[in-house]
C-alpha positions as CSV (number, residue, x, y, z in Angstrom):
1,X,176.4,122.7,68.2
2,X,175.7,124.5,71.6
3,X,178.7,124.6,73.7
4,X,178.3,122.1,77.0
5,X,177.9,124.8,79.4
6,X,175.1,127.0,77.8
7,X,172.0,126.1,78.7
8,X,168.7,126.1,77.0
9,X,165.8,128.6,78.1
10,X,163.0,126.3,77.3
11,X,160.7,128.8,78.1
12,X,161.7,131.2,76.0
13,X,162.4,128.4,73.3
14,X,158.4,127.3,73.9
15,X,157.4,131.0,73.8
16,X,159.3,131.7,70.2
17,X,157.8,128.5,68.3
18,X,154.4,128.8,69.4
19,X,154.5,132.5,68.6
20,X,155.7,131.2,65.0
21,X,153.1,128.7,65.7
22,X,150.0,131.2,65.4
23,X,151.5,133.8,62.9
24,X,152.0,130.7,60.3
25,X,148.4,129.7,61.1
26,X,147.8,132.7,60.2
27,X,148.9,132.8,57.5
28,X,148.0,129.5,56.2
29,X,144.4,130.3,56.8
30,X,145.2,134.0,54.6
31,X,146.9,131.4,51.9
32,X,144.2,129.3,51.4
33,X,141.7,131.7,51.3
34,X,143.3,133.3,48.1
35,X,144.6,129.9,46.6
36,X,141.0,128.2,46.8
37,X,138.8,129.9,44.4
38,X,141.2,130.0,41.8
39,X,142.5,126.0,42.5
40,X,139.6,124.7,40.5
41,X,140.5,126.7,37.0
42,X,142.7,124.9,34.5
43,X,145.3,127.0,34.3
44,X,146.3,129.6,37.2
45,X,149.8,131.6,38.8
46,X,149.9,131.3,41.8
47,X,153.5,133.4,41.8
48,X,150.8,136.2,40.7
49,X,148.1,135.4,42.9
50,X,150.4,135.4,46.5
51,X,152.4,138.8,45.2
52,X,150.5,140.9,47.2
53,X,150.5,139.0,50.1
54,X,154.5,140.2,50.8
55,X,155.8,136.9,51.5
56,X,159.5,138.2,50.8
57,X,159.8,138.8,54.4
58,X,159.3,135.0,55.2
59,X,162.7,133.8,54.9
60,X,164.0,136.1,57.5
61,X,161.3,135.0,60.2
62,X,162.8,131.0,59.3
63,X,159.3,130.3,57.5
64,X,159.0,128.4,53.9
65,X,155.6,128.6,52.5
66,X,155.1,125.7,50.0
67,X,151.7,125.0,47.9
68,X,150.8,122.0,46.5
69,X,147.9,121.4,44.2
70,X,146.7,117.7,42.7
71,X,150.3,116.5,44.4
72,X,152.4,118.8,42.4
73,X,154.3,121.9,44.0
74,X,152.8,125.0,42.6
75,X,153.9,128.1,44.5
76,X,157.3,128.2,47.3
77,X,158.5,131.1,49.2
78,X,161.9,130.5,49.0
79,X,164.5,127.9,47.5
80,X,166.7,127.6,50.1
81,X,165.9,124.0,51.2
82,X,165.0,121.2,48.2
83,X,161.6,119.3,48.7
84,X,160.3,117.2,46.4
85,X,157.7,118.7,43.8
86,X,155.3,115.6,44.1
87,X,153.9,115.9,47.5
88,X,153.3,112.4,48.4
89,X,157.1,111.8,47.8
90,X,157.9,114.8,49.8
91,X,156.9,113.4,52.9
92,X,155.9,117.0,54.7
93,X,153.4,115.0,55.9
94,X,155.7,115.0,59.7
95,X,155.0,117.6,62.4
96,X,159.0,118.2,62.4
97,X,161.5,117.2,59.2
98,X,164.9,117.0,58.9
99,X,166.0,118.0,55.6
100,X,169.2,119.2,53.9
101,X,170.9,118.7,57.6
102,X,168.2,120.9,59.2
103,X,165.6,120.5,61.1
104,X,161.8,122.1,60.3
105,X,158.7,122.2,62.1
106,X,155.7,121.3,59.6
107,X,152.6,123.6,60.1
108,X,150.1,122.7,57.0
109,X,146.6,122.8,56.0
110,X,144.9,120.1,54.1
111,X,141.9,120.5,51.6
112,X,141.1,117.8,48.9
113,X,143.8,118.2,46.6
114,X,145.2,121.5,48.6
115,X,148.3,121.1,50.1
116,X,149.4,124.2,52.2
């Protein structure tokens, strides 16, 4: 908790998240342009697929990548926060989510059965 005599820089607060904002757009559009082609075959690694992409460096920008495909999770960044692995139960469906006693702004991109 933030001690009762700090106060919040709003603008700097707005500046940070919609910075975060674009570079996760970003990079959701770089995701789904290298998880598409391959979504249709029946059998695929996405672990292998996203390797070259250096997502590593995602946890210390704050920024969990998850992929769902036909509901099920299929590809995540990191494992420091526990979703659900069916997406319709995970219910990342919210533009911000409190989970695990945190709270998360939701950026994702929607395609058929592509959840990003």
């Amino acid at each position: 908790m933030q001690p009762a005599n700090e106060l919040v820089d709003v603008d700097k607060f707005s500046k940070v998240l919609f910075d975060k904002e674009k570079k996760v757009d970003t990079l959701l559009d770089a995701i789904y342009k290298e998880v598409k082609p391959i979504a249709k075959r029946d059998e695929f690694d996405l672990f292998e697929t996203l390797i070259d992409l250096n997502l590593k460096s995602l946890k210390d920008k704050g920024t969990i990548l998850l992929v769902y495909l036909n509901d099920s999770l299929q590809f995540w960044s990191d494992n420091s926060i526990e979703v659900n692995q069916i997406y319709s139960k995970a219910d990342l469906n919210n533009t911000v989510l409190n989970l695990n006693n945190a709270w998360f702004y939701v950026r994702s991109m929607h395609d058929k059965n592509l959840e990003i």
